[in-house]
Legacy VTK file of the C-alpha trace (Angstrom):
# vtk DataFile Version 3.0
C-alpha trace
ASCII
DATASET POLYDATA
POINTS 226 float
0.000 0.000 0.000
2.737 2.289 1.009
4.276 1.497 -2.942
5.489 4.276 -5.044
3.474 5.154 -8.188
0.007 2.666 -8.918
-0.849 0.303 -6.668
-3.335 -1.190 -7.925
-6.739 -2.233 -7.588
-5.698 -5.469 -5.330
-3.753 -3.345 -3.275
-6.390 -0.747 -2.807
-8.923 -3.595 -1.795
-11.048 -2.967 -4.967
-10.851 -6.628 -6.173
-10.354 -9.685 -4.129
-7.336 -12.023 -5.155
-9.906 -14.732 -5.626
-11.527 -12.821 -8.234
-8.436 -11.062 -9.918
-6.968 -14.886 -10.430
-10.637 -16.095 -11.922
-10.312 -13.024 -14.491
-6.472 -13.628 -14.994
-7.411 -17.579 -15.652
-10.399 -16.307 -17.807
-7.617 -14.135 -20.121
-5.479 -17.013 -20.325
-8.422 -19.338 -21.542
-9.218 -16.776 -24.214
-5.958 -16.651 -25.252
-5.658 -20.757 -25.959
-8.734 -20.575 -28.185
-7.353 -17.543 -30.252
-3.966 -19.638 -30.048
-5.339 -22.338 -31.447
-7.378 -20.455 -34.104
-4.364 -18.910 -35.555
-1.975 -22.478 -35.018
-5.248 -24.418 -37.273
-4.596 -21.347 -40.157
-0.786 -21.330 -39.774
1.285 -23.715 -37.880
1.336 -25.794 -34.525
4.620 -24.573 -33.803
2.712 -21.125 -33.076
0.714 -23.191 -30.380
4.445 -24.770 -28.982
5.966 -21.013 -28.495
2.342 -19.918 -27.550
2.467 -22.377 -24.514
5.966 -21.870 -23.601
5.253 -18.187 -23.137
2.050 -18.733 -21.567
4.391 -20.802 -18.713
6.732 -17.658 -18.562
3.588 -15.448 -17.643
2.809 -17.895 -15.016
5.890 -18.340 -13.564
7.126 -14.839 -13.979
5.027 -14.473 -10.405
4.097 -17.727 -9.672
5.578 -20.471 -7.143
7.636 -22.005 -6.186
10.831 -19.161 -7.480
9.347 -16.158 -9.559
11.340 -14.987 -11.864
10.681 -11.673 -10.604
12.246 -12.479 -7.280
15.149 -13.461 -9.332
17.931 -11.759 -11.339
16.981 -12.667 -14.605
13.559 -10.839 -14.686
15.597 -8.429 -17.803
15.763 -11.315 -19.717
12.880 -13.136 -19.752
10.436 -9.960 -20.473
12.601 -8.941 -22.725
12.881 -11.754 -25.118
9.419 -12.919 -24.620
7.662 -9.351 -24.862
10.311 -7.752 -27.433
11.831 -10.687 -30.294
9.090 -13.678 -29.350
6.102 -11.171 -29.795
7.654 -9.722 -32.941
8.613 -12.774 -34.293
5.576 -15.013 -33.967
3.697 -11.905 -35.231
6.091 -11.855 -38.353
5.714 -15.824 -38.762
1.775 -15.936 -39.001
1.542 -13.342 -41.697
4.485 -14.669 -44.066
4.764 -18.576 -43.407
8.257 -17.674 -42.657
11.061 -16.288 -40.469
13.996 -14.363 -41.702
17.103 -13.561 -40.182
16.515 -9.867 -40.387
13.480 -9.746 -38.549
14.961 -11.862 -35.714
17.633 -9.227 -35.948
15.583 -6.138 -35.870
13.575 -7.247 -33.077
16.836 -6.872 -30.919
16.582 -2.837 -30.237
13.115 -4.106 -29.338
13.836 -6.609 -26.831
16.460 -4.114 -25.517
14.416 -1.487 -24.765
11.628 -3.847 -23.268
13.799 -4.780 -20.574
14.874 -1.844 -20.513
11.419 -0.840 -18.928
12.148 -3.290 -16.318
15.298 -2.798 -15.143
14.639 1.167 -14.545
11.333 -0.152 -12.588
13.736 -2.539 -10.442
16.480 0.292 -10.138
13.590 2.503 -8.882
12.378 -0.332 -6.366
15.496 -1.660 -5.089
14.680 -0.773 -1.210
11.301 -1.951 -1.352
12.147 -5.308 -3.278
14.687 -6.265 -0.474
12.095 -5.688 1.950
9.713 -8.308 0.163
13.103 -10.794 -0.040
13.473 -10.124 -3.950
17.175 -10.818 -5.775
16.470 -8.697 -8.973
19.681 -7.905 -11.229
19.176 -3.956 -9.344
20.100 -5.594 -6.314
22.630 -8.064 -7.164
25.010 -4.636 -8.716
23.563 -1.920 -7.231
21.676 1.046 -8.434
24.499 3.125 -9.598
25.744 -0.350 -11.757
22.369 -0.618 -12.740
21.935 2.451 -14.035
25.189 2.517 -16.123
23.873 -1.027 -17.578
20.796 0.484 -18.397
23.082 3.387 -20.257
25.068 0.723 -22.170
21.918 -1.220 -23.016
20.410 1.646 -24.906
23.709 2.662 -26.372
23.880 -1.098 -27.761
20.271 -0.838 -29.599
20.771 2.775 -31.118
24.721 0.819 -32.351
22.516 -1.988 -33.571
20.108 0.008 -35.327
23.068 2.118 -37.058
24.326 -1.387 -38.022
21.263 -2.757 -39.517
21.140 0.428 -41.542
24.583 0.354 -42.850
23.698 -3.205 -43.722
21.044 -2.668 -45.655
18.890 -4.578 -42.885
16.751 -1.425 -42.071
15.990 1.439 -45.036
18.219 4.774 -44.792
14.681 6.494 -43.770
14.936 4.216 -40.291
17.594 7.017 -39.715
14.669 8.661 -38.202
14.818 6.321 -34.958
17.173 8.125 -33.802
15.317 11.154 -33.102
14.262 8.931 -29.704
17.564 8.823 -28.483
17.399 12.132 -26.474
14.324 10.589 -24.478
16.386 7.704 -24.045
19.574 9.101 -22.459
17.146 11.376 -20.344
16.022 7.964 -18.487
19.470 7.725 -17.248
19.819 11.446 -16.170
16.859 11.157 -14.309
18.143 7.919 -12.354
21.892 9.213 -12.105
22.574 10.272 -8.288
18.755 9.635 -7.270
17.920 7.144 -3.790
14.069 8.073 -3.344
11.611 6.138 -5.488
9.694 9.179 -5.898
12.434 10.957 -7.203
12.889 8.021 -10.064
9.243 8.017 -11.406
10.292 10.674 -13.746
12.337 8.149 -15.495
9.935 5.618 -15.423
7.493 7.794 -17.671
10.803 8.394 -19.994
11.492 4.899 -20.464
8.133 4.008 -21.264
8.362 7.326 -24.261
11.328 5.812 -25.529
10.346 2.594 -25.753
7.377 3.646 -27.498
8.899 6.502 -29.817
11.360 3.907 -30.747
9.236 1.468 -32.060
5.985 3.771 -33.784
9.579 5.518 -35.880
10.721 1.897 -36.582
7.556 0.862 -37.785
6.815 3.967 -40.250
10.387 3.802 -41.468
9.713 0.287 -42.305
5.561 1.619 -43.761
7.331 4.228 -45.971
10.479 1.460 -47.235
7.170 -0.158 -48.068
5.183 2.703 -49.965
8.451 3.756 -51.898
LINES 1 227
226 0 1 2 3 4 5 6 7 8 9 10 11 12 13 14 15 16 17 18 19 20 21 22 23 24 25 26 27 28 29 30 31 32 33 34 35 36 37 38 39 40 41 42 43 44 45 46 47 48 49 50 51 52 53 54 55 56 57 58 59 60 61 62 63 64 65 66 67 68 69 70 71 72 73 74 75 76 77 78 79 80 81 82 83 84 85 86 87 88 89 90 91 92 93 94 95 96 97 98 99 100 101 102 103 104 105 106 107 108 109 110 111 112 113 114 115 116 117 118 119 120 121 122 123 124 125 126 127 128 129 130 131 132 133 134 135 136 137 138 139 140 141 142 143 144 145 146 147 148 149 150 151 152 153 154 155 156 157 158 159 160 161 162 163 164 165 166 167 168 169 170 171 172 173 174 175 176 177 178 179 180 181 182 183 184 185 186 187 188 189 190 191 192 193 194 195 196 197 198 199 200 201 202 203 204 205 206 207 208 209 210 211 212 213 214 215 216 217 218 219 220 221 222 223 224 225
């Protein structure tokens, strides 16, 4: 209750864990069904990496060891919500999977846990109260926070690559327009010890993540249209 930023309607009493987990189970059962809609007009293999990530959701909270609890938390919600979601999304509307998507999902799957890790840096006294071992914790906020600055730097190197390449169109030099919003997550965590002094970079990260990917996806639209 005493969390910074949303609590949440469990933690505000609003909805009883009972019912949140019958409405969580519900979304889940929803999801099989359009899972196995789209694996019938595709491929079963969609319903194999369906299920697997389905198991990560689960157990990203669930007993007995959440991966939240653990140091890996970056990864998993990374991969799973940057290159699995872009690359199952790829696979069902071409029948195939090429190296350069896999590749340009990478910036992606950066800045995904990217979202993460500035959430953990933000909550590192709180989640060693509640007996959590995220990455934050293991180096310390001020390591943190320069492995959040090297993470970005990596996906805006990445993206230069892929353009040089030929991977992404010359017009994806746009992307980089996000890279201020980027580097102003760090300045906002740089030197800071209250939550409530890091929620500024919380609503950066989230910008960046977003501005990175809506100028990806035009650049891509216009390589398209031209």
């Amino acid at each position: 209750a005493d969390s910074v930023g949303i609590g949440g309607s469990l933690v505000r009493g609003d909805i009883k864990p009972q019912a949140a987990a019958r409405v969580a189970l519900l979304f889940f059962a929803i999801a099989v069904l359009l899972g196995a809609y789209i694996s019938f007009e595709t491929s079963w293999w969609v319903a194999v990496i369906g299920s697997v990530s389905m198991a990560v959701g689960y157990f990203y909270t669930g007993d007995p060891l959440p991966i939240a609890y653990t140091p890996f938390g970056e990864l998993f919600s990374g991969i799973f919500m940057g290159s699995i979601i872009i690359g199952i999304s790829y696979f069902i509307q071409t029948m195939t999977l090429t190296v350069g998507a896999v590749l340009i999902s990478l910036p992606i799957t950066i800045f995904v846990a990217g979202i993460l890790l500035t959430n953990n840096i933000r909550d590192v006294d709180g989640d060693k109260a509640n007996g959590r071992n995220t990455f934050a914790i293991l180096v310390g906020r001020k390591k943190a926070t320069t492995t959040l600055a090297g993470m970005f730097i990596v996906a805006y190197l990445l993206t230069g690559l892929y353009i040089i390449m030929g991977i992404l169109p010359l017009v994806s030099m746009v992307i980089f327009i996000s890279a201020p919003k980027a580097n102003s997550v760090v300045t906002k965590l740089r030197g800071k010890t209250e939550a409530a002094q890091m929620m500024p970079a919380m609503a950066a990260v989230g910008e960046t993540h977003a501005i990175y990917g809506a100028l990806l996806s035009l650049s891509l639209f216009v390589q398209l249209l031209f």
